[in-house]
Phi, psi and omega in degrees: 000322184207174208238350187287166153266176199290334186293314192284338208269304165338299183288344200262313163321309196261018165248324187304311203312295162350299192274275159004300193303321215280313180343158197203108007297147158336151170260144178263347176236005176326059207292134167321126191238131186244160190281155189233083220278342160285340155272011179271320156340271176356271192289319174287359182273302185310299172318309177317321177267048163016057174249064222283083169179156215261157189298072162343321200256008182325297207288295184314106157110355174256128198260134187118151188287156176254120096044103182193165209194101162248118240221162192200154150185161193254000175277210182269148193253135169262168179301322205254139161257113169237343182324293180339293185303297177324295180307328155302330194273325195301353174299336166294000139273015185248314181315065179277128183285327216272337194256013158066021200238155190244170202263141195304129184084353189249158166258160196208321172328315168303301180287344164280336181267337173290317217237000159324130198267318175305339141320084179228056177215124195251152168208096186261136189229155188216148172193131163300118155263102170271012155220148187252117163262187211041351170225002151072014194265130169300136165048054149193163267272123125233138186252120173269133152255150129240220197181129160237155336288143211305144164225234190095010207265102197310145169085028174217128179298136208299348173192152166300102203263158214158183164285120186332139168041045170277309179272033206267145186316333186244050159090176202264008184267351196257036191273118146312105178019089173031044174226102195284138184092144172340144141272149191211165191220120194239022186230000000 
């Protein structure tokens, strides 16, 4: 299904989580987010054609819209990934929640699709390029997410801000550190 180990898969669940818990004003919907081993199938098929651009066909065969995230890098790919995430979420200084606006010239997609509170299924595939395309860069690293159900919807904020688990889709007993739902270990 994915080129990650069960460690990475791990490391990579509990920084979405991470940011997600974090979020600032606090979420009233913020669903807990779990791996989805079909969509890491997905994002490692993709990742395999080292191609640093996003999967049009993401979607096509999953039932529900898909997501996505993609990463890139020229260093030693280490065992544990948290670089990815970090470099997404660090786009939330870029981010204003109340006015839903991203700072001129800057990206925020990214770090809005980590912090979708309705998005709550992750799926990630890595892959060593020893050509990368569209940016043509040797010997690196891409890591493709994707995410269901998908999120990004213009004109709309990545969550509702309030008190944590006020709003959560399945009522307020399963709330977790500001995460509507179980934590559950699906590996």
């Amino acid at each position: 299904a994915t080129d990650l180990s069960h460690e990475q898969i791990n490391t990579i669940l509990e920084a979405h989580n991470y940011y997600r818990k974090a979020v600032n004003p606090t979420a009233t919907n913020m669903e807990h987010m779990e791996w989805d081993d079909s969509l890491a199938t997905i994002a490692q098929g993709w990742a395999d054609g080292c191609d640093f651009a996003h999967n049009s066909h993401r979607g096509d065969g999953y039932a529900g819209s898909v997501g996505e995230n993609i990463y890139a890098d020229t260093g030693r790919f280490v065992t544990v990934r948290v670089g990815e995430t970090e470099n997404w979420h660090n786009e939330v200084s870029d981010y204003t929640y109340s006015s839903n606006s991203c700072r001129s010239g800057a990206v925020c997609g990214h770090y809005t699709q980590v912090v979708w509170a309705t998005s709550k299924k992750l799926g990630c595939g890595v892959k060593l390029c020893s050509t990368l395309g569209t940016v043509n860069w040797s010997n690196a690293n891409l890591v493709v997410c994707n995410y269901a159900p998908s999120g990004n919807f213009v004109g709309q904020k990545p969550y509702i801000s309030g008190t944590p688990c006020t709003q959560c889709a399945n009522g307020n007993d399963d709330c977790v550190d500001n995460l509507c739902g179980k934590e559950l270990v699906t590996i």
